[in-house]
C-alpha positions as CSV (number, residue, x, y, z in Angstrom):
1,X,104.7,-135.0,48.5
2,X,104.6,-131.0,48.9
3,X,101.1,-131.4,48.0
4,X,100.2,-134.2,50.2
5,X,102.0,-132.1,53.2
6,X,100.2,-128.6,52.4
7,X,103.7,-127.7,51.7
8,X,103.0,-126.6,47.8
9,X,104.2,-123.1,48.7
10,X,108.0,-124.3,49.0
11,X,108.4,-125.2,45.8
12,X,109.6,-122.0,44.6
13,X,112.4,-122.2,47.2
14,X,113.4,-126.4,46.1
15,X,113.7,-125.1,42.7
16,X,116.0,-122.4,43.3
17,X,118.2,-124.5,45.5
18,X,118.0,-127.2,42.7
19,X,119.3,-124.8,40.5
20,X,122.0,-123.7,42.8
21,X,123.0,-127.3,42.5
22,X,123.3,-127.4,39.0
23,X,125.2,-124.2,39.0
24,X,127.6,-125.5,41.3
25,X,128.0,-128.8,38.7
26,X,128.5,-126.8,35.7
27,X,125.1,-126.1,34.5
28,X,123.6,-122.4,35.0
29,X,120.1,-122.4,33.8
30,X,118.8,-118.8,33.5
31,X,115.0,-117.5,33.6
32,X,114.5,-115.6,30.8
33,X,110.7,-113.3,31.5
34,X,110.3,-111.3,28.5
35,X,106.6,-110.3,26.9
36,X,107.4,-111.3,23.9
37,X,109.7,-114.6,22.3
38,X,113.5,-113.9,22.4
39,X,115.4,-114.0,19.0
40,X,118.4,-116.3,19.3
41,X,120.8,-113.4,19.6
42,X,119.3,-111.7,22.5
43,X,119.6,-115.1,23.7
44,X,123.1,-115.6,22.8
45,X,123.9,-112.2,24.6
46,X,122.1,-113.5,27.5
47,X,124.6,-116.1,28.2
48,X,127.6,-113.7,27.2
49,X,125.8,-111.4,30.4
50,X,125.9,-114.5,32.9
51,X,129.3,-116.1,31.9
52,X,131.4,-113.7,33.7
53,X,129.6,-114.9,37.2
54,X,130.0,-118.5,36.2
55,X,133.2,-118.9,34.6
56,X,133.4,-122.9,35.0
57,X,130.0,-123.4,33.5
58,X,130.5,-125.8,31.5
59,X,126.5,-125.3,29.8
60,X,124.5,-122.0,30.2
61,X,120.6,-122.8,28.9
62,X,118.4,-120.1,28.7
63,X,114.8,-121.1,29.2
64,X,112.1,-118.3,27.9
65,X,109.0,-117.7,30.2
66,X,106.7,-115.2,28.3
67,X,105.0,-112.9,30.4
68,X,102.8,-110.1,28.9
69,X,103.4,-107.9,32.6
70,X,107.0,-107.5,31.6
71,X,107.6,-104.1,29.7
72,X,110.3,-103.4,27.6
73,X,113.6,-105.6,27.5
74,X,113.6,-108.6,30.6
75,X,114.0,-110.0,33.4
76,X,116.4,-112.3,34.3
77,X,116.2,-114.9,37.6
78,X,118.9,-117.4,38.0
79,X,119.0,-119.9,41.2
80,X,119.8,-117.0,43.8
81,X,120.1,-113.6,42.0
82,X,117.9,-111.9,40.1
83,X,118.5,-108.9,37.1
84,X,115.4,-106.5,36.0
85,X,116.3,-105.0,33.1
86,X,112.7,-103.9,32.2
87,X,111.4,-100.7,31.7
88,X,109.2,-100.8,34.7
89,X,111.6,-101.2,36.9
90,X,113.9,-98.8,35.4
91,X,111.0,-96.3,36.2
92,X,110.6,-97.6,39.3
93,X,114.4,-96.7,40.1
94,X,114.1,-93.8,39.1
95,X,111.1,-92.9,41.0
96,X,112.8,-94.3,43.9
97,X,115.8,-91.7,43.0
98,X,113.3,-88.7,43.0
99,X,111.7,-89.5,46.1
100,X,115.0,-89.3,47.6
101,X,116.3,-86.6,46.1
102,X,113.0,-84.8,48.0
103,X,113.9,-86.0,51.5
């Protein structure tokens, strides 16, 4: 239907509220972006990360999305919030840090 409408480019946004939905029903899936496979206990501390901000999940699945681009550690995306834990953007804070520091 999105396709047939030209509306392709709201997917993005129906999946996140999807997965809002889910959340709200018990069942929190996180995006895990990493540039390499996760081993099950960096999966396992994953959902010991996101189980404090859902406390009636009743499931937590972490789904894997390798993606070379991410440096160092990963990045997280759940249905409306979003955790960089990457090197880059670590240096990225930082830069942004220094720049103030200049002002």
């Amino acid at each position: 239907m999105l396709l047939a409408e030209g509306r392709v480019n709201e997917l993005d946004s129906i999946l996140r509220d999807v997965q809002a939905d889910w959340a709200e029903h018990g069942h929190v899936e996180v995006l895990a972006y990493s540039a390499h496979p996760l081993t099950e206990a960096s999966k396992q501390e994953i959902i010991e990360q996101i189980k404090p901000l859902y406390p009636n999940a009743e499931q937590i699945l972490v789904t894997e999305v390798i993606d070379p681009s991410v440096v160092g550690s990963v990045r997280l995306r759940l249905a409306h919030q979003q955790l960089d834990l990457s090197v880059e953007a670590k240096l990225n804070k930082f830069k942004q840090l220094v720049r103030a520091g200049k002002e």
